[in-house]
C-alpha positions in Angstrom: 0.0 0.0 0.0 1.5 3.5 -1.1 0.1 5.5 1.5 1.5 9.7 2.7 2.2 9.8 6.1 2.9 13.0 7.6 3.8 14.4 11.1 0.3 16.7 11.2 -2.1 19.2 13.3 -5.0 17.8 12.5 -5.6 16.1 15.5 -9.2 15.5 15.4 -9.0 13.3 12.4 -6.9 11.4 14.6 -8.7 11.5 16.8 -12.1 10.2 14.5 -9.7 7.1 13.8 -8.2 6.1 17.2 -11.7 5.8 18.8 -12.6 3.7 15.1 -10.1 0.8 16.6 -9.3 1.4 19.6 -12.8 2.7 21.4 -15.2 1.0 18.6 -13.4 -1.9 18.2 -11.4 -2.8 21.1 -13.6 -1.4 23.8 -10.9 1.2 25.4 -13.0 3.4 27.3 -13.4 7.1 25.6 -12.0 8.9 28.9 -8.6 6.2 28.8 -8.4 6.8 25.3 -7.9 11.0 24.9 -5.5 11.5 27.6 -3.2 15.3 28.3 -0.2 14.0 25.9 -2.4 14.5 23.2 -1.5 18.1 23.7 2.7 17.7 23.3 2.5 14.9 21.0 3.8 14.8 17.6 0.9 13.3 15.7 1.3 11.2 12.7 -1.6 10.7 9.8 -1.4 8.5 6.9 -4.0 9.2 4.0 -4.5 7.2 0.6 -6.3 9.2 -2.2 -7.3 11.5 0.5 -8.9 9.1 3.1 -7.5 8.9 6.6 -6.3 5.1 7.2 -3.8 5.1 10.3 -2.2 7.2 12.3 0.4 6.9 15.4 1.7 9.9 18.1 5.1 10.4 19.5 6.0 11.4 23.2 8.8 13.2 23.9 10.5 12.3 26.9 14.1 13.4 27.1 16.0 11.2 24.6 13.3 8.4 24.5 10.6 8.8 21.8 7.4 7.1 23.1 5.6 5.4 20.1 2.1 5.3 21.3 -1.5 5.3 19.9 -0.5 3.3 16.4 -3.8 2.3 14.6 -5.1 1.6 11.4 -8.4 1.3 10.1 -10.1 -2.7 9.8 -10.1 -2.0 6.2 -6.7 -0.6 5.6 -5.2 -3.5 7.6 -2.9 -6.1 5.9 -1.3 -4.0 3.5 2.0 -2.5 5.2 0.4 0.7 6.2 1.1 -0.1 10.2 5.0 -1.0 9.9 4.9 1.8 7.5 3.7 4.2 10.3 6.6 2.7 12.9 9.5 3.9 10.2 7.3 7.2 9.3 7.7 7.4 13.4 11.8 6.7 13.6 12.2 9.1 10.9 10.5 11.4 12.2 12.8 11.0 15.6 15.5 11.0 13.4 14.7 14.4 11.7 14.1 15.5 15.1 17.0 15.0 16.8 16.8 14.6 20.3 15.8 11.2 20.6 18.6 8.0 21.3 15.8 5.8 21.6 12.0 4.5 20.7 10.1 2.9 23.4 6.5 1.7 22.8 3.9 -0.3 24.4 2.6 -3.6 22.6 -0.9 -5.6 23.1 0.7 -8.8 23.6 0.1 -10.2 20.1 1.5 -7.4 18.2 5.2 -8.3 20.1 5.7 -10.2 16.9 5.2 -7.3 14.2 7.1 -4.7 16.6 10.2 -7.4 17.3 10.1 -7.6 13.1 10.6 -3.9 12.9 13.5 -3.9 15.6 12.2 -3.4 19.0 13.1 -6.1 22.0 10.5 -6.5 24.9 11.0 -6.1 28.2 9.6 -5.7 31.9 6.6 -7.3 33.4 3.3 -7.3 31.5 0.7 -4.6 32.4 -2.6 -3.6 31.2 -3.7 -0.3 29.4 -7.0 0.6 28.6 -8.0 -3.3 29.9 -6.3 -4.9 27.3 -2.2 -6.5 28.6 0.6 -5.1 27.3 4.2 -5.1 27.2 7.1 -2.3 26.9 9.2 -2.8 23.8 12.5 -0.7 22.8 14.6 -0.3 20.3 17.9 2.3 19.0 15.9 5.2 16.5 
């Protein structure tokens, strides 16, 4: 799938899709979902021919770049478009500047898909939003 991702402002159309997998879908309550970091995130949005598929948001926290909030839409799923969004993420780090490392937490059966793209587990499991999780890191 060829899709543009770009770091963008538009937050609510992130918004629109984030509660599309992760609210709708995955039954994260709304109030877990929006949280403060929306406000100092870097947001990332990738659009085919105009429509919003995925997008992903990156925290800044001293040299470690957060990778949180990664989602694309049931449709758009399959394709590439989520590993694409991982590298549109490190690049973006890159370009930044500041950041050594990426650090993200997985549901427990995307370890798989993250450890393909470069990123080691570690720590104890732990739930967010109701669903188990695990922290996974890797050099940007």
């Amino acid at each position: 799938m060829s899709a543009e991702i770009i770091r963008t402002d538009d937050f609510e159309t992130c918004l629109k899709l984030r509660f599309e997998v992760f609210v709708d879908e995955q039954g994260v309550p709304p109030e877990v979902e929006r949280d403060a970091y929306d406000e100092i995130a870097i947001h990332l949005l990738a659009r085919q021919d105009g429509e919003a598929l995925g997008t992903a948001r990156i925290l800044p926290n001293g040299d470690i770049g957060k990778i949180g909030r990664v989602c694309v839409i049931k449709r758009a799923r399959g394709k590439g478009l989520g590993a694409a969004l991982i590298r549109a993420a490190l690049d973006e780090m890159r370009a930044d500047g500041r950041f050594s490392r990426a650090a993200l937490g997985s549901q427990l059966y995307a370890i798989p898909f993250y450890e393909k793209l470069g990123f080691a587990a570690y720590g104890a499991e732990f739930e967010d939003g109701g669903i188990p999780h695990r922290m996974m890191e890797r050099k940007v």
